[in-house]
SERO-4910 file (N, C-alpha, C, O; in steps of 0.05 Angstrom, whole numbers):
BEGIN
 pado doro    nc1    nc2    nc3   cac1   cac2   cac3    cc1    cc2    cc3    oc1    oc2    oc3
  Unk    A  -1496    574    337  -1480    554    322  -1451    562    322  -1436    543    324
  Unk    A  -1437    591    319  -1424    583    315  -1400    599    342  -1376    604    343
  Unk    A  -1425    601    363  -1407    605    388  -1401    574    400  -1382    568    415
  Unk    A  -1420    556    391  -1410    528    397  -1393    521    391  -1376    512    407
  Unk    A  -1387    521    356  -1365    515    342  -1341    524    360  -1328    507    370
  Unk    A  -1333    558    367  -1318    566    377  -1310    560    399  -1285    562    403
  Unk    A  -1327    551    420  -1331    543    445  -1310    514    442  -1287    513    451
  Unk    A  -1322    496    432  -1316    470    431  -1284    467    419  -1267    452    429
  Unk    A  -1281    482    397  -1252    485    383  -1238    495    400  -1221    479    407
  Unk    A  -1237    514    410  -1223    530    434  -1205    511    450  -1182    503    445
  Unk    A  -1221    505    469  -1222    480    491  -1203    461    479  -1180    455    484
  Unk    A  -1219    452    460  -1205    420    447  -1185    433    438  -1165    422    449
  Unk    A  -1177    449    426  -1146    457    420  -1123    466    438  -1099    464    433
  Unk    A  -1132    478    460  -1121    496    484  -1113    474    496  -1091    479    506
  Unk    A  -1124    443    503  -1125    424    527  -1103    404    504  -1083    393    510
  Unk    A  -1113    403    480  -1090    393    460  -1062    402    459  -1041    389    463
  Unk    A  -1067    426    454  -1034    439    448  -1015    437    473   -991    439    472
  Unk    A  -1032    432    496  -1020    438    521  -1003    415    516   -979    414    510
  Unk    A  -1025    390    522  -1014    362    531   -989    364    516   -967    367    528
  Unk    A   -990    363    483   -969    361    468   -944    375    477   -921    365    478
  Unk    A   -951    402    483   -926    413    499   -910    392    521   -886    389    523
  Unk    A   -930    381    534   -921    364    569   -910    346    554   -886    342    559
  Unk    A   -921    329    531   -916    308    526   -885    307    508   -874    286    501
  Unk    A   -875    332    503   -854    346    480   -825    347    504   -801    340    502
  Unk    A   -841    359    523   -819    362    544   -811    337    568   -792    337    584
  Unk    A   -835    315    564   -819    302    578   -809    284    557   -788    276    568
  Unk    A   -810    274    539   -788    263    515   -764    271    524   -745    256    527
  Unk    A   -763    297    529   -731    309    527   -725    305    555   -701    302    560
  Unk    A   -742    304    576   -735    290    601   -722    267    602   -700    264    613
  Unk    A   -739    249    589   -741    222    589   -707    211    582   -696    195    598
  Unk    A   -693    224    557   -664    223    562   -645    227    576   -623    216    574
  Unk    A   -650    238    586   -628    255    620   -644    232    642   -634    227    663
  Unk    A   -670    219    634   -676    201    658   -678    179    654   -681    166    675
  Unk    A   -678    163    629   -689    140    613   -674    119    634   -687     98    635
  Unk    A   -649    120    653   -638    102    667   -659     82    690   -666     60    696
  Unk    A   -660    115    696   -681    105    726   -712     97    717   -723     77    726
  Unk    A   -729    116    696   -754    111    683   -758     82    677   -781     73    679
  Unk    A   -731     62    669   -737     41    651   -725     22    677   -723     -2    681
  Unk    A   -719     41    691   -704     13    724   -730      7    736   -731    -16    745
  Unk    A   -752     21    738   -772     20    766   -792      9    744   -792     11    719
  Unk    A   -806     -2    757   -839    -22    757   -860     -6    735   -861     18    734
  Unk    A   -870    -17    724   -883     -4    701   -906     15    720   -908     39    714
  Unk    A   -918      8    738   -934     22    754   -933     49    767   -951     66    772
  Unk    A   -901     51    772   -886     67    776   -884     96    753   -891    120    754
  Unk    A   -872     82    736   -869     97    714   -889    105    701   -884    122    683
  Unk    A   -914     98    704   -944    102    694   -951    132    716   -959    154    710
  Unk    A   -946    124    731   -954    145    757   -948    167    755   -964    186    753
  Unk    A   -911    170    754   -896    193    750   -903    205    720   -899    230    717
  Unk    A   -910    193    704   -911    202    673   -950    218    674   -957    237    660
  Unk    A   -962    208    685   -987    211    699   -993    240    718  -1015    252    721
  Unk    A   -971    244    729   -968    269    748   -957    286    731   -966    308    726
  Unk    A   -936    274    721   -917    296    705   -936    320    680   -935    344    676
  Unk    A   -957    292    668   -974    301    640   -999    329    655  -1004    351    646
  Unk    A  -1012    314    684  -1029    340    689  -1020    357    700  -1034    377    700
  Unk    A   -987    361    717   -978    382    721   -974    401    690   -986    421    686
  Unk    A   -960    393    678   -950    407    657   -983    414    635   -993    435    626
  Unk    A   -989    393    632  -1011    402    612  -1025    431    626  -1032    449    611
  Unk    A  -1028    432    650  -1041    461    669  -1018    475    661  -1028    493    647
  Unk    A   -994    478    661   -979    497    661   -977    513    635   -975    537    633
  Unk    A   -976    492    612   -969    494    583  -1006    508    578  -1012    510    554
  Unk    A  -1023    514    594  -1050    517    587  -1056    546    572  -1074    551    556
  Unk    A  -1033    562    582  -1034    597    565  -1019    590    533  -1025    603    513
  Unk    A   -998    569    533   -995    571    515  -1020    554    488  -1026    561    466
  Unk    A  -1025    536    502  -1054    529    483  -1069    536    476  -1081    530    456
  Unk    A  -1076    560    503  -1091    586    490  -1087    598    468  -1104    601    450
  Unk    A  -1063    608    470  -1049    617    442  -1054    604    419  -1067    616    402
  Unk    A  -1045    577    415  -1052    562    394  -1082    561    388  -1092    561    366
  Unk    A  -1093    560    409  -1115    558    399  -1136    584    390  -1157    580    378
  Unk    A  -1125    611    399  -1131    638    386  -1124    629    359  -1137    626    339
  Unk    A  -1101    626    365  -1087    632    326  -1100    617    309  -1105    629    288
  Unk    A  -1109    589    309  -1116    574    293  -1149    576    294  -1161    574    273
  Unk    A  -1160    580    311  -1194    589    300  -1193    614    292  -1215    621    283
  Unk    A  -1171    637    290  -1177    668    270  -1168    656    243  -1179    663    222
  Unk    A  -1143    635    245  -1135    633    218  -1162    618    197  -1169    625    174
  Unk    A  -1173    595    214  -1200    580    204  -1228    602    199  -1246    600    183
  Unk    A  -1223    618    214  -1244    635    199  -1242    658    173  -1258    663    156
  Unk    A  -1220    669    178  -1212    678    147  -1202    668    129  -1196    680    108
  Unk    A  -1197    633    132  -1194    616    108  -1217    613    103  -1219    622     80
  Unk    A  -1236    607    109  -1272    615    108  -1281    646     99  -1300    660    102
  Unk    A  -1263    647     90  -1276    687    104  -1293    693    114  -1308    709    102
  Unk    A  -1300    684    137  -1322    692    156  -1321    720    160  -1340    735    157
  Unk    A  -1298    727    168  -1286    754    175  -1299    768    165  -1316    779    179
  Unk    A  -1298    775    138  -1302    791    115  -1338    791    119  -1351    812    117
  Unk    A  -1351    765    126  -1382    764    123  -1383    780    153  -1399    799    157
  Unk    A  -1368    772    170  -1374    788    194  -1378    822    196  -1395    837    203
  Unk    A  -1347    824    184  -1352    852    180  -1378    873    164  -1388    895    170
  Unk    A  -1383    858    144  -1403    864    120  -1430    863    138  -1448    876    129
  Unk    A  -1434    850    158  -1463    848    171  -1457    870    198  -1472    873    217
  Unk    A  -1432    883    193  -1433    898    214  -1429    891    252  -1434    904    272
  Unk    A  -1418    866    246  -1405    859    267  -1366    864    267  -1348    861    250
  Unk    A  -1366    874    296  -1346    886    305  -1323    869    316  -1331    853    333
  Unk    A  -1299    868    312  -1274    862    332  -1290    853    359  -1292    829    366
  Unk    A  -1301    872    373  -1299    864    403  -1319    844    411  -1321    830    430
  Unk    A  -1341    851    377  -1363    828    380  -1347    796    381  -1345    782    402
  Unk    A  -1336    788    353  -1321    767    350  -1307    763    376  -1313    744    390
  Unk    A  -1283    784    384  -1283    772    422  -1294    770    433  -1281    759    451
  Unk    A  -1329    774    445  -1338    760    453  -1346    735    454  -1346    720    474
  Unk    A  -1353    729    426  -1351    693    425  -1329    677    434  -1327    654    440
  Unk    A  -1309    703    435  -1284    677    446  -1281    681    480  -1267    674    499
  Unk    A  -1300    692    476  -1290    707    524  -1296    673    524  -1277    657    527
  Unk    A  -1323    663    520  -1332    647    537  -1325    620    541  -1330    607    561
  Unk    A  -1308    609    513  -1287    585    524  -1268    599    543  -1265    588    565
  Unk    A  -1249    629    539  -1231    635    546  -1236    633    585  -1225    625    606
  Unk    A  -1260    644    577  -1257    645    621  -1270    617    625  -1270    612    649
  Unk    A  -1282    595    611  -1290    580    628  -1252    565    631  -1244    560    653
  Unk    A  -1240    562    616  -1213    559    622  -1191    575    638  -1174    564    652
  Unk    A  -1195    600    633  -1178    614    654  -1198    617    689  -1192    636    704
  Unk    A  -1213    602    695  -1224    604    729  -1219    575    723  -1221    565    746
  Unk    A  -1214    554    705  -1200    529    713  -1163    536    720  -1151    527    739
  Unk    A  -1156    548    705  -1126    555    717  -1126    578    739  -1103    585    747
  Unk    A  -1139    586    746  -1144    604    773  -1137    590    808  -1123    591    828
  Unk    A  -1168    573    792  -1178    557    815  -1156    533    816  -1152    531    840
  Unk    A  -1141    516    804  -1122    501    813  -1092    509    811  -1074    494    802
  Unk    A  -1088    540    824  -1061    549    829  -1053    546    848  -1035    562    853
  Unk    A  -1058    531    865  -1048    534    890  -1045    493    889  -1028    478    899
  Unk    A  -1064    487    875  -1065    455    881  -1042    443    861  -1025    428    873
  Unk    A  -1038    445    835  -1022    436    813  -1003    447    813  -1001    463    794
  Unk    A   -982    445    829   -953    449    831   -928    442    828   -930    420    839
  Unk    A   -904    445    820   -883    430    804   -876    421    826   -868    399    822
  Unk    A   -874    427    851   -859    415    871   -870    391    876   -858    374    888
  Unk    A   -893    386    867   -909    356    871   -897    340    856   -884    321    864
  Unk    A   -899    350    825   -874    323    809   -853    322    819   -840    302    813
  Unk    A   -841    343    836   -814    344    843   -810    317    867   -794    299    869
  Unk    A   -830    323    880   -835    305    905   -838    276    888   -824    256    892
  Unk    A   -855    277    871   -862    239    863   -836    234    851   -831    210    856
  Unk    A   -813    245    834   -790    245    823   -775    231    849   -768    208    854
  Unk    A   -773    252    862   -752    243    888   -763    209    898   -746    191    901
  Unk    A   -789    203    902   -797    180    902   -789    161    891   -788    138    900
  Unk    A   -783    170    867   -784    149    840   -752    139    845   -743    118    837
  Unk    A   -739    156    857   -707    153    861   -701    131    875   -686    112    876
  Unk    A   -723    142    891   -715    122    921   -721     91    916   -710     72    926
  Unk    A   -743     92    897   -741     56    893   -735     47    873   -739     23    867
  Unk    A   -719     74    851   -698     60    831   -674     57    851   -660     38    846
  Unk    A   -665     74    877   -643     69    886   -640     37    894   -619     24    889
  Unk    A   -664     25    909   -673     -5    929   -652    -22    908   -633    -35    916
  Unk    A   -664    -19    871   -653    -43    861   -624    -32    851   -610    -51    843
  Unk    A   -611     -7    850   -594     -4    844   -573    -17    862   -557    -33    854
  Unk    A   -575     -7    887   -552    -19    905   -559    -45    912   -547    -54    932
  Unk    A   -576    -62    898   -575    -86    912   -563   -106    882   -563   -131    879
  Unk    A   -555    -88    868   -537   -106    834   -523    -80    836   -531    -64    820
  Unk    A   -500    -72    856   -474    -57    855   -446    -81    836   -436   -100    848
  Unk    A   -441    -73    813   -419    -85    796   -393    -89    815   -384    -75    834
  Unk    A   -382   -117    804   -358   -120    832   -337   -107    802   -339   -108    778
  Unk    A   -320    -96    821   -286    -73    807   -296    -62    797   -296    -68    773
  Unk    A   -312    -39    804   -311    -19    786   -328      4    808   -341     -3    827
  Unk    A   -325     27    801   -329     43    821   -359     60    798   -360     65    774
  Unk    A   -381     63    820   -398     65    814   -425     92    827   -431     90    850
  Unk    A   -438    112    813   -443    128    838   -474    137    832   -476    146    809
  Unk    A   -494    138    844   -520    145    845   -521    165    873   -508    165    895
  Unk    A   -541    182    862   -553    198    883   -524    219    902   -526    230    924
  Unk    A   -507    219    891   -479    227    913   -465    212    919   -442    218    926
  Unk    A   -475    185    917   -453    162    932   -440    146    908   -449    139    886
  Unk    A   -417    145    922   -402    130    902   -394     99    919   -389     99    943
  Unk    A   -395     82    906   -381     58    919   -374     30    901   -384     23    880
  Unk    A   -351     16    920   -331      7    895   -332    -22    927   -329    -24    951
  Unk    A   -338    -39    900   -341    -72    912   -314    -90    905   -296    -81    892
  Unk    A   -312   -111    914   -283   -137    902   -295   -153    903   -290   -170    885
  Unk    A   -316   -162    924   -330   -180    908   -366   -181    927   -375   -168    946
  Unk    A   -377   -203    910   -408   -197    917   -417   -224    919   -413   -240    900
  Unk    A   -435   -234    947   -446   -256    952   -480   -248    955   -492   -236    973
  Unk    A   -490   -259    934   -516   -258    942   -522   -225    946   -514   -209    929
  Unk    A   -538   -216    971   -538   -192    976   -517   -176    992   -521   -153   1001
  Unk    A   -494   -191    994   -479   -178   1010   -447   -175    984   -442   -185    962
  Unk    A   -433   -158   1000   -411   -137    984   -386   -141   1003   -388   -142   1027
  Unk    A   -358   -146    987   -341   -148   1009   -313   -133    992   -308   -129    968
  Unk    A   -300   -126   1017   -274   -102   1008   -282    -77   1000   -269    -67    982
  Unk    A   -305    -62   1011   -311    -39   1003   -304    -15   1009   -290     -8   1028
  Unk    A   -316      1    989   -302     24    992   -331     45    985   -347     39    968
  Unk    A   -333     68   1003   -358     75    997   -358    107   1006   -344    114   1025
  Unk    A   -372    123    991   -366    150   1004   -388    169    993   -396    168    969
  Unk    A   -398    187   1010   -428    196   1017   -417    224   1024   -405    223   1046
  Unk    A   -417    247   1015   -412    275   1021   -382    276   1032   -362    274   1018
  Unk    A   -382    278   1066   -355    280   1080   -350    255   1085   -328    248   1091
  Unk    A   -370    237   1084   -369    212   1097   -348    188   1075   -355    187   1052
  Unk    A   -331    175   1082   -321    147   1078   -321    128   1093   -322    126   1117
  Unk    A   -320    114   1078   -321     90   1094   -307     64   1075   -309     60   1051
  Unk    A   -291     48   1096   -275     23   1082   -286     10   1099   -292     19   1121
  Unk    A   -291    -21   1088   -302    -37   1105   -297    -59   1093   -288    -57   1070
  Unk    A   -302    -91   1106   -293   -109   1098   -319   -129   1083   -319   -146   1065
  Unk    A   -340   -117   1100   -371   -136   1080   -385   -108   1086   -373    -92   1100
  Unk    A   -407   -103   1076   -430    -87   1068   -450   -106   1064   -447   -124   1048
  Unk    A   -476    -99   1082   -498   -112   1069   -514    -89   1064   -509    -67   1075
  Unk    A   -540    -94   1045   -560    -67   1035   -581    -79   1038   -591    -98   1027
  Unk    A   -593    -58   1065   -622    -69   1081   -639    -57   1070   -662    -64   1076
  Unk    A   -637    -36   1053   -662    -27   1032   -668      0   1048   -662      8   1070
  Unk    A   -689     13   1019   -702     38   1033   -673     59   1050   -673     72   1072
  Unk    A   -644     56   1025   -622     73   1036   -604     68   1058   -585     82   1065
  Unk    A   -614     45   1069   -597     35   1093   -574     14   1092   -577    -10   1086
  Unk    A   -553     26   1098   -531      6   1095   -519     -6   1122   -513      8   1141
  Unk    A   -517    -38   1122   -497    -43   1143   -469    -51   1136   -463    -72   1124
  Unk    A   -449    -29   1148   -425    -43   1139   -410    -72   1170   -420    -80   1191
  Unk    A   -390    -76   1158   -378    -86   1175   -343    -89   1182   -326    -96   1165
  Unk    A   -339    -85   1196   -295    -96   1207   -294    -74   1190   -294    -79   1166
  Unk    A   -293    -43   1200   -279    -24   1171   -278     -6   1198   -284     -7   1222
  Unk    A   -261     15   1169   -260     42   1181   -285     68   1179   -301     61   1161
  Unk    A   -294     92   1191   -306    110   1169   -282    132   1187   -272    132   1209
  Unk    A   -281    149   1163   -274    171   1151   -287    194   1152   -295    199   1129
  Unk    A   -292    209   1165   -315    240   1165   -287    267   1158   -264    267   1166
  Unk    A   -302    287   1139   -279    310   1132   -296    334   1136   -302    348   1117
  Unk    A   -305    339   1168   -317    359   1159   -295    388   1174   -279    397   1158
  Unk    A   -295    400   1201   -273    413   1201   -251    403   1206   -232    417   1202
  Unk    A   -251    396   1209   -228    359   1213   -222    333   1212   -230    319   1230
  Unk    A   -212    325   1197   -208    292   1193   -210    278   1220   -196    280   1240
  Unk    A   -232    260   1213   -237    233   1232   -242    215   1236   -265    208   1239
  Unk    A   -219    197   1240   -223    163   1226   -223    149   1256   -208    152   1275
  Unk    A   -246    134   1253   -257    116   1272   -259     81   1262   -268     74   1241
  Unk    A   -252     69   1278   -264     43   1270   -285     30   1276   -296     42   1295
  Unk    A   -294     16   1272   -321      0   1277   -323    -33   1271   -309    -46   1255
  Unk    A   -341    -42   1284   -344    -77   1282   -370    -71   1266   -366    -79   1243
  Unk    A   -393    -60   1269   -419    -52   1250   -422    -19   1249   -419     -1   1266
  Unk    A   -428    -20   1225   -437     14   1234   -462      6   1205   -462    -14   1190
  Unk    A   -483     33   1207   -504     33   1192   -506     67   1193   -508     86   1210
  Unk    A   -505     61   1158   -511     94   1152   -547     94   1141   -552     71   1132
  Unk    A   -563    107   1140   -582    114   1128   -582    141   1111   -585    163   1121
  Unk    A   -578    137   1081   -585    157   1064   -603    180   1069   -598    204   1071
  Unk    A   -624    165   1072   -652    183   1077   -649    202   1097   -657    226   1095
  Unk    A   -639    193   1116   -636    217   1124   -627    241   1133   -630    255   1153
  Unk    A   -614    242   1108   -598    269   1095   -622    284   1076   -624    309   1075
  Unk    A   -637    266   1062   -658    281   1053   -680    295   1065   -683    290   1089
  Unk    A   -691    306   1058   -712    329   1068   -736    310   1056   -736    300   1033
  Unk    A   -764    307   1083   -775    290   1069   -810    310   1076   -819    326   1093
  Unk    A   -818    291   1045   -848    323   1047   -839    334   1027   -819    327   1015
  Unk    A   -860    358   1020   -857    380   1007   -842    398   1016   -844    403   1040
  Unk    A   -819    417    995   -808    440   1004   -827    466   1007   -840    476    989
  Unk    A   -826    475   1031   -842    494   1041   -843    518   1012   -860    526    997
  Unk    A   -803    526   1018   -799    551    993   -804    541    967   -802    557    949
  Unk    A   -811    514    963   -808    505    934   -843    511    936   -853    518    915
  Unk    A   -856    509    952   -885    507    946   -892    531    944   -911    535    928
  Unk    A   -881    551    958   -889    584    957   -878    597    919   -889    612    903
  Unk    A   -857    584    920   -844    592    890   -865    576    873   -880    592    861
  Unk    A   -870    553    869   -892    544    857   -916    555    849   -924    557    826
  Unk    A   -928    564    875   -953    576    871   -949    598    867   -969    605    855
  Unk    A   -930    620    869   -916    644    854   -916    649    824   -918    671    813
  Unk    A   -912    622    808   -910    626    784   -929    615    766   -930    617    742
  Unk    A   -955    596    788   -975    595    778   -989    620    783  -1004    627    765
  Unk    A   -987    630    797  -1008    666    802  -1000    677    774  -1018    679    757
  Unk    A   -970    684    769   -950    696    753   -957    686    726   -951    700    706
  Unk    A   -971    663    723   -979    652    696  -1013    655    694  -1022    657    671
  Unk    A  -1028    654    713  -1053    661    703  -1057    696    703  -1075    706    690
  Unk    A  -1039    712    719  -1035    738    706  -1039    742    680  -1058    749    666
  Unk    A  -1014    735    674  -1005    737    636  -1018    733    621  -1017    748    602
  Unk    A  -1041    707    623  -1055    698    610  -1075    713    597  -1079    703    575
  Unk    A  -1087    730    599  -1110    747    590  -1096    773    567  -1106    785    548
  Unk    A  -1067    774    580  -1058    793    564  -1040    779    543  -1028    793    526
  Unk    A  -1037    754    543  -1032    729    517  -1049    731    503  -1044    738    480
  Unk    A  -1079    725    512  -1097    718    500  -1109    746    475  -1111    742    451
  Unk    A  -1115    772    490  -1128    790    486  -1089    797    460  -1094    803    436
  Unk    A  -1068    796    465  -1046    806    445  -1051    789    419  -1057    800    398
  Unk    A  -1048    763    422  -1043    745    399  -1077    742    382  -1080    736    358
  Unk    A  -1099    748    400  -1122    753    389  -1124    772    365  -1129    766    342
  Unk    A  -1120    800    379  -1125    832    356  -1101    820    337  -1103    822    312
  Unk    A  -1075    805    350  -1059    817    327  -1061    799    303  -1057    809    281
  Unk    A  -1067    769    305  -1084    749    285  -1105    767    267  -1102    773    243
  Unk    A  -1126    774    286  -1144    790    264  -1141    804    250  -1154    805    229
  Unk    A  -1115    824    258  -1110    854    241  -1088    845    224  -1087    849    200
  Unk    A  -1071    833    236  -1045    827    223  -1034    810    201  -1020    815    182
  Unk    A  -1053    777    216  -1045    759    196  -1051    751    177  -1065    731    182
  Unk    A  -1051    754    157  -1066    743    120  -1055    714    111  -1067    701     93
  Unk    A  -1035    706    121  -1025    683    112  -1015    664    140  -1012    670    164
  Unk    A  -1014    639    123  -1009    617    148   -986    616    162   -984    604    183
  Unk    A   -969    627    152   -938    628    163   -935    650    178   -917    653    194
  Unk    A   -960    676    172   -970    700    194   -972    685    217   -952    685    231
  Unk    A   -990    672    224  -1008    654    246   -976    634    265   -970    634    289
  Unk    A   -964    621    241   -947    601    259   -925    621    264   -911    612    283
  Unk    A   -913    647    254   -895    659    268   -913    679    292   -898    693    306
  Unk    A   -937    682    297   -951    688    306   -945    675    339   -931    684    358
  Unk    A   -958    655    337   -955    629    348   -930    627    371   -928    626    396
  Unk    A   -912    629    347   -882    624    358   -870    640    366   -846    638    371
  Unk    A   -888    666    368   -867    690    387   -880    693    407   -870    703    427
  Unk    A   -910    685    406   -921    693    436   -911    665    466   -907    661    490
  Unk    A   -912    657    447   -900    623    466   -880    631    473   -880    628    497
  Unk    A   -862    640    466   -835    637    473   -839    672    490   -823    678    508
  Unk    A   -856    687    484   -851    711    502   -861    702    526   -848    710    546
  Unk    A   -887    681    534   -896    666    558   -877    650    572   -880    644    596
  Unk    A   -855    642    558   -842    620    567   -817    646    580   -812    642    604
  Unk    A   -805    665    572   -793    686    572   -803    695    601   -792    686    621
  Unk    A   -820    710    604   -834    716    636   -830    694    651   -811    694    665
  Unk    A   -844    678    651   -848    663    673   -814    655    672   -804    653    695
  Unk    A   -798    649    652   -762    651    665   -757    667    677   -743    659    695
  Unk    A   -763    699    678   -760    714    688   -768    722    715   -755    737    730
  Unk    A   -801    705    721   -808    710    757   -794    680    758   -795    679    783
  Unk    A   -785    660    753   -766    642    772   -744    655    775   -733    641    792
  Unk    A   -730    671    769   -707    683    758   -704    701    788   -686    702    804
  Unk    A   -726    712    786   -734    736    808   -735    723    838   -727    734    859
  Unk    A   -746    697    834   -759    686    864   -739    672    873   -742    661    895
***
């Protein structure tokens, strides 16, 4: 009975606390992105918010652990189980045993998907998400006023339908003045009757009757090779830690804490020492 209890609370709190973490941090995403989040297709935004929640909920999973040590030791000596435990002559390492067995059926779930649940994947659907907030961005470019997404900046006089005239537009070394612009989508621009401008060891102004730049491909497309090796680096680096999270904030709840504000400063130093390392191997890599 009450390795079930333990079993079941474990889990449900560990897979809880996580989400809430994912779901805490992308709020604070969501401001630095709310532009593009609220530009693209609800389907869209379902997707990325969808990737974002099971990347992070796996990642935030040691710290749920935590929460969830602290709050079934605190629930059992508000019970005083403790006290009945000890009195029947059950031990510390006994009571950790009841907890191994939620603990590893959850830590060989963060084992086994370290190599698959990686930040470079949200990184990758993010970059996606750009690309078809960019489609409707540049195709409602504001006429007089100079305007810039993704690196590029560009400045209209006036706007027919899908096309742009008197422009002015500039992409890294690249400028360009031109007399119409049309936007063929998916990053591709055709200008027209202009100049471009390149500054890389030397200034070089050319003219043109059409020219067509493509965005894309300046970007790197796929997964980053080093971003995926760093990824799976700090998932290894985080199911390391994890046992010695688990097994610290465990004894020291039991021995240590008598009161509830024991437990939540408890809580709040081991989180932040997990969050502390793992800054530290990105730091390193």
């Amino acid at each position: 009975m009450l390795r079930s209890y333990i079993f079941y609370h474990f889990l449900r709190t560990s897979f809880l606390g996580a989400f809430l973490l994912s779901v805490i941090l992308f709020s604070l995403q969501f401001v630095r992105l709310s532009g593009i989040l609220l530009g693209v297709p609800l389907k869209d935004f379902l997707g990325f918010f969808t990737v974002w929640s099971v990347f992070y909920t796996y990642f935030f999973l040691p710290d749920g652990v935590i929460l969830a040590t602290a709050s079934l030791i605190n629930s059992l000596k508000e019970r005083r189980l403790v006290h009945v435990f000890y009195s029947f002559g059950i031990s510390d390492l006994k009571i950790l045993y009841f907890f191994s067995f939620p603990f590893v059926a959850l830590y060989l779930l963060l084992v086994s998907l370290s190599g698959t649940l990686i930040e470079e994947k949200v990184a990758f659907v993010r970059k996606n998400l750009l690309f078809k907030y960019q489609d409707s961005f540049f195709r409602e470019v504001p006429v007089k006023t100079f305007v810039g997404f993704g690196g590029a900046v560009i400045y209209v006089d006036e706007r027919e339908g899908d096309r742009y005239k008197n422009v002015f537009f500039k992409f890294r070394d690249i400028t360009i003045l031109s007399r119409e612009l049309e936007y063929k989508g998916k990053g591709v621009f055709l200008f027209k009757r202009g100049t471009v401008i390149t500054e890389e060891e030397s200034l070089f102004i050319v003219g043109f009757e059409r020219y067509t730049l493509n965005l894309r491909q300046f970007e790197k497309k796929g997964l980053r090779e080093k971003r995926v090796r760093e990824s799976v680096a700090i998932n290894v680096a985080n199911a390391v830690i994890t046992p010695i999270l688990f097994l610290g904030v465990f004894f020291f709840c039991l021995k240590f804490c008598t009161r509830v504000s024991h437990f939540y400063g408890a809580v709040a130093f081991f989180i932040i020492l997990h969050q502390l390392i793992i800054f530290a191997v990105k730091v390193l890599l």
